[in-house]
Backbone as a ProteinNet text record, in pm:
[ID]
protein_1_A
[PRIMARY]
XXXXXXXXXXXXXXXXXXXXXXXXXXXXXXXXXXXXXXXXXXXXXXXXXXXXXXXXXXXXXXXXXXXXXXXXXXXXXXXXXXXX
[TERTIARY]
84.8	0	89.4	28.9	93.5	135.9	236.2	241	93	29.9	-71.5	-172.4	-235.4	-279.7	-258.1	-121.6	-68.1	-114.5	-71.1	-162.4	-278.4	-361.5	-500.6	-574.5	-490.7	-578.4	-506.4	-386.6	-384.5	-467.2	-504.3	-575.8	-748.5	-742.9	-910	-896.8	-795.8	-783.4	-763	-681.1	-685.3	-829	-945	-1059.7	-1166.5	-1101.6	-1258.4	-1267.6	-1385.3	-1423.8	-1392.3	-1299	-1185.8	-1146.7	-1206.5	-1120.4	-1027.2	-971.9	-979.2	-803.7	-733.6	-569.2	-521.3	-556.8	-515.9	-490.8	-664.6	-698.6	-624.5	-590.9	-530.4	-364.3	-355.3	-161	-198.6	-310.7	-290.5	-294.6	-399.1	-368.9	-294.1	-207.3	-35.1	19.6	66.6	152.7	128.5	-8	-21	27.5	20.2	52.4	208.8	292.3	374.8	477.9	423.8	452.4	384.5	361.9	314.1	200.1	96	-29.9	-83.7	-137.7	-258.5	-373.5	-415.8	-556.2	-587.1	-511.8	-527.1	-528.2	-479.3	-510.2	-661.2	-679.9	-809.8	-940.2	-941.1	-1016.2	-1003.6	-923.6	-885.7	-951	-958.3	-1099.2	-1211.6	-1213	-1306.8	-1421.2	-1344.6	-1411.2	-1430.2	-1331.9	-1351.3	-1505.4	-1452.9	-1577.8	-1691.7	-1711	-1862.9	-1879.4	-1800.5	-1800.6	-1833.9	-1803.3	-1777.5	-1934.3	-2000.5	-2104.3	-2053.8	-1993.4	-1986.2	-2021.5	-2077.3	-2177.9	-2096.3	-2129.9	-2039.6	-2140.7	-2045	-2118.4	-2115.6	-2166.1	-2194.5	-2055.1	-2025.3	-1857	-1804.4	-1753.6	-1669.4	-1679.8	-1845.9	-1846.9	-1824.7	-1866.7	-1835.2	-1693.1	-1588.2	-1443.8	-1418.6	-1468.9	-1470.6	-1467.8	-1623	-1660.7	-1584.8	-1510.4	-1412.7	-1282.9	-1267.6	-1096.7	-1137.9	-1215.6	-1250.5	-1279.1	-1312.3	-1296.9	-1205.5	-1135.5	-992	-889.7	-894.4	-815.8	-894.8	-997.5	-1066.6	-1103.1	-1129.6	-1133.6	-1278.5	-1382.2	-1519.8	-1603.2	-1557.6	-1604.6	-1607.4	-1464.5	-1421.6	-1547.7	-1625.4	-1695.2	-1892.5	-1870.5	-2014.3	-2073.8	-2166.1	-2283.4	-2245	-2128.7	-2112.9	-2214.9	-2277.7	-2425.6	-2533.5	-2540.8	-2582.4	-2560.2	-2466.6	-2388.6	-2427.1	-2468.6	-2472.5	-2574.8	-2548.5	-2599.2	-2695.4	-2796.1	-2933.6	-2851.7
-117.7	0	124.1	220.2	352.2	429	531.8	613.1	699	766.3	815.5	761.8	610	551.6	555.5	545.2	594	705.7	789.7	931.4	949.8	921	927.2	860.2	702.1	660.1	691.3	753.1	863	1012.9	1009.1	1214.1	1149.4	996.1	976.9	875.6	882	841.7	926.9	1030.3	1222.3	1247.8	1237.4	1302	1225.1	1083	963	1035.8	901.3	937.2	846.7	744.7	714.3	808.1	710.7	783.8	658.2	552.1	482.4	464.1	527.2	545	413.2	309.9	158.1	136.1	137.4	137.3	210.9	354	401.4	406.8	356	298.6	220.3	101.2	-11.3	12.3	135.4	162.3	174.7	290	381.3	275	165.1	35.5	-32.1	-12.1	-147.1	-20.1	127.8	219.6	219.3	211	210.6	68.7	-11	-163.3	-152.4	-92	-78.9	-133.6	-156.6	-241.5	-178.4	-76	11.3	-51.6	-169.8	-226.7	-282	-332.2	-364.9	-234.9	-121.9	-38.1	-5.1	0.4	108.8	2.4	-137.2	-212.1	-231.3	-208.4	-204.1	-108.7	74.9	149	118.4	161.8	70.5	-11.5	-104.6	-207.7	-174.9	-75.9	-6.1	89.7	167.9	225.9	202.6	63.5	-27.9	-71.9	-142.4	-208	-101	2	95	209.3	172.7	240.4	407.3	437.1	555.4	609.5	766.9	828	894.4	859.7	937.4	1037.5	1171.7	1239	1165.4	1232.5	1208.9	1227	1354.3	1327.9	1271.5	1171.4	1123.4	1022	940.2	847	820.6	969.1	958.6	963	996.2	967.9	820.2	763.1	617.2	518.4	521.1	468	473	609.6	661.2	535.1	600.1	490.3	364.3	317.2	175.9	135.9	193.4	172.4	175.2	312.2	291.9	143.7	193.8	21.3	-125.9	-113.5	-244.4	-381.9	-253.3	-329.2	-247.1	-325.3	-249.7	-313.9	-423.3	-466.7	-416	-332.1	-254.7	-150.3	-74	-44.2	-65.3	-167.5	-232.8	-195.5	-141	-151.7	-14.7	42.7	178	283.9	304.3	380.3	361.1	229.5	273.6	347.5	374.6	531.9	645.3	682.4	813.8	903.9	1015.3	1090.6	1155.7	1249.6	1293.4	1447.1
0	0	0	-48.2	-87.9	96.2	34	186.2	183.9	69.5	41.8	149.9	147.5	236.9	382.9	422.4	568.2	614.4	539.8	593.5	584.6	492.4	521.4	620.3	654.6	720.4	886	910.1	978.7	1008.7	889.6	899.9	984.8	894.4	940.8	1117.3	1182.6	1256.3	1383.8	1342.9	1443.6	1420.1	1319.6	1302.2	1378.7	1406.6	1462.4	1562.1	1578.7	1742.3	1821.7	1824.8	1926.8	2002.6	2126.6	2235.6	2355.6	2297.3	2399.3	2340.9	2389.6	2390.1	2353.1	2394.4	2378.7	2199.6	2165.4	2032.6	1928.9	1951.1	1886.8	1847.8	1990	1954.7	1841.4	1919.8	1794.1	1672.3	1607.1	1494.6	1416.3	1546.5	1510.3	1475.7	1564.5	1549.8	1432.2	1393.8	1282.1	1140	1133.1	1041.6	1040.1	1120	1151.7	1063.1	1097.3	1054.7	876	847.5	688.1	677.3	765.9	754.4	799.1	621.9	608.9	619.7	554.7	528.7	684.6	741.7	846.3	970.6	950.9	1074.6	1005.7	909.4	873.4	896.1	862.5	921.8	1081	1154.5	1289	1362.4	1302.2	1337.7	1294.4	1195	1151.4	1234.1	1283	1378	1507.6	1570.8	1693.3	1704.1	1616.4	1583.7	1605.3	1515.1	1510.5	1665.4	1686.7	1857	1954.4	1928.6	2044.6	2034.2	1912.7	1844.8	1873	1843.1	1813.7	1693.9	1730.4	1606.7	1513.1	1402.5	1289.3	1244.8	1181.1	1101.8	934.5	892.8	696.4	671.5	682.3	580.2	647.8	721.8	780.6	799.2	787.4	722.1	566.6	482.8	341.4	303	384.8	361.1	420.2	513.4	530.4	468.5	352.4	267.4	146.9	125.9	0.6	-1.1	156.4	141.8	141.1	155.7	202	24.6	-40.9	-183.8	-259.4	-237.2	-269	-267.5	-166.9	-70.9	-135.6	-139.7	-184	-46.5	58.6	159.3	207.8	90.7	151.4	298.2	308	424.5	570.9	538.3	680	760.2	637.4	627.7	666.2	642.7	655.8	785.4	771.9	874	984.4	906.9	1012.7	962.9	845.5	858.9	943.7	1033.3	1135.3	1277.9	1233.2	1313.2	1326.2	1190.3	1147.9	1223.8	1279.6	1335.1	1265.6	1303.3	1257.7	1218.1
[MASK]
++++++++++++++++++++++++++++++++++++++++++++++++++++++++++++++++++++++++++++++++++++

């Protein structure tokens, strides 16, 4: 995966709504180690578990990279997130 990817799924990782310090090393660590598809499915999944509310763009940059990448699954079922 590109460095392009690193940072984005860095920029969308400063923007979540993680808040649980643990989770987010793990991200750093797995960005760090070159395993983009795997940190961004890693929020991703925090996210869902943790039900935290997304806005629209931020799920619509979610959904973006998660296409990009070709890892649409990461994705799934976080529109039921989305805030009013």
């Amino acid at each position: 995966m590109s460095l392009s990817y690193r940072a984005r799924v860095a920029a969308l990782l400063g923007d979540s709504p993680l808040a649980s310090e643990a989770v987010i090393t793990d991200v750093r660590d797995l960005l760090s180690h070159g395993e983009e598809a795997l940190a961004f499915d890693t929020m991703c999944s925090w996210i869902y578990e943790d039900a935290l509310p997304l806005t629209r763009q931020f799920h619509a940059r979610l959904v973006a990279l998660a296409s990009e990448m070709e890892t649409p699954t990461s994705v799934q079922r976080l529109d039921e997130l989305l805030g009013d």
